[in-house]
Structure formats: structure tokens, C-alpha cells
C-alpha positions in Angstrom: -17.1 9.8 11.4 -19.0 13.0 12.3 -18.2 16.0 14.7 -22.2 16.5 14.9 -23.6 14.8 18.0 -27.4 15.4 16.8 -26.7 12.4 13.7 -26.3 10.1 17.1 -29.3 7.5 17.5 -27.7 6.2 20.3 -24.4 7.9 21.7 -21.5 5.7 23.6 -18.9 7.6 25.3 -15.7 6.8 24.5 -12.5 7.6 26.7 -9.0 7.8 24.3 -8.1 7.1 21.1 -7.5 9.0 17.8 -8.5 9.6 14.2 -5.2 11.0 12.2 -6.7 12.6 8.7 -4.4 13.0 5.4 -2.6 16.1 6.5 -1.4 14.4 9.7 -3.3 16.8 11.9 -5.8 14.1 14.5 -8.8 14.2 15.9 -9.5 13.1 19.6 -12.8 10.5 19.2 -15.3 10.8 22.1 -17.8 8.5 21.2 -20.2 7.4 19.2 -21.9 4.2 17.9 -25.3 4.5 15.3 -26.1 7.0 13.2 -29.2 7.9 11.1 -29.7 10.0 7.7 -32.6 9.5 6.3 -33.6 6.2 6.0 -29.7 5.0 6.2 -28.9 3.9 9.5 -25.3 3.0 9.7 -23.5 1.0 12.6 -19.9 2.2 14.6 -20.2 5.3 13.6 -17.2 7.5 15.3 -17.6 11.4 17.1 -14.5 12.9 16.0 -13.8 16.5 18.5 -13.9 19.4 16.2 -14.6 17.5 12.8 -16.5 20.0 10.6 -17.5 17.3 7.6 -18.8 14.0 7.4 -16.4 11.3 6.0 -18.2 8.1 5.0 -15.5 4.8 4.0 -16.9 3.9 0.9 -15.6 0.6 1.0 -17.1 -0.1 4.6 -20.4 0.8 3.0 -19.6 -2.2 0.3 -18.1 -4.6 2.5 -22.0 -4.2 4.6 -23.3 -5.2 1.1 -24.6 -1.9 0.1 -24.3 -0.6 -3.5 -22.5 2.8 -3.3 -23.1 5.3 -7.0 -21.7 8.9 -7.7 -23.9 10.8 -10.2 -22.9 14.4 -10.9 -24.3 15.8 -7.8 -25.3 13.3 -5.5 -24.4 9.7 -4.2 -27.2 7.4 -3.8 -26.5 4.4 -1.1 -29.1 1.6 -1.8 -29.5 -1.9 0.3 -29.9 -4.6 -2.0 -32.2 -7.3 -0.9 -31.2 -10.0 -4.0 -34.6 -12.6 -3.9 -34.5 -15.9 -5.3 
């Protein structure tokens, strides 16, 4: 999810519908679809009205066969390509 338009590759309204975060309070979604960071493009991405911060599911990310790892400062999201 993202509040920040500009992360959009490609933007689909959306009419209705919620997000509810852990303190209850919700956020109206008005679109969205893929979204780019870098070289991470990352499908169904939500636009959340008002959202200040990016929230990434972690196990999305891993059920998409992507290795997720936390260092001290950073988290590093690698596609592995397993060749046989």
C-alpha cells in the first residue's frame, strides 16, 4: 500500500473499499495496481487516501517467491531464479 501516486507505473481507479490499520483508524483506497522502486516492480499494489508510509506484506513478497532479509539498516528483496 502507498499514499504516493508518483510510485504508480500504471494507476487503476478504484471506486469503495477500505484498508483498516492496527489502531482501527481506515483508509479509503482509490486505486492503484503496479508499482516500481528501483528495479522491484511489484503487482496489486493499493493507493490508500492519506497514507503517509509505505507498508510492504512481507509474506506476499514470499508467497511471489522472493527472498525477503533485514540487515541492521536496510532490507534487501532479491528474485531468485533457481537454474538446474
Amino acid at each position: 500500500m502507498t499514499g504516493d501516486a508518483s510510485l504508480l507505473t500504471r494507476l487503476t481507479l478504484k471506486h469503495g473499499g477500505y484498508v483498516t490499520y492496527g489502531d482501527n483508524n481506515k483508509g479509503k483506497i482509490v486505486g492503484g495496481d503496479i508499482g516500481v522502486k528501483g528495479n522491484l516492480t511489484i503487482q496489486n499494489v493499493l493507493l490508500v487516501e492519506g497514507l503517509k508510509h509505505n507498508l510492504l506484506s512481507i509474506s506476499q513478497l514470499c508467497d511471489k517467491r522472493l527472498e525477503v532479509t533485514f540487515q541492521a539498516e536496510i532490507c534487501l528483496i532479491f528474485s531468485i531464479v533457481h537454474q538446474f
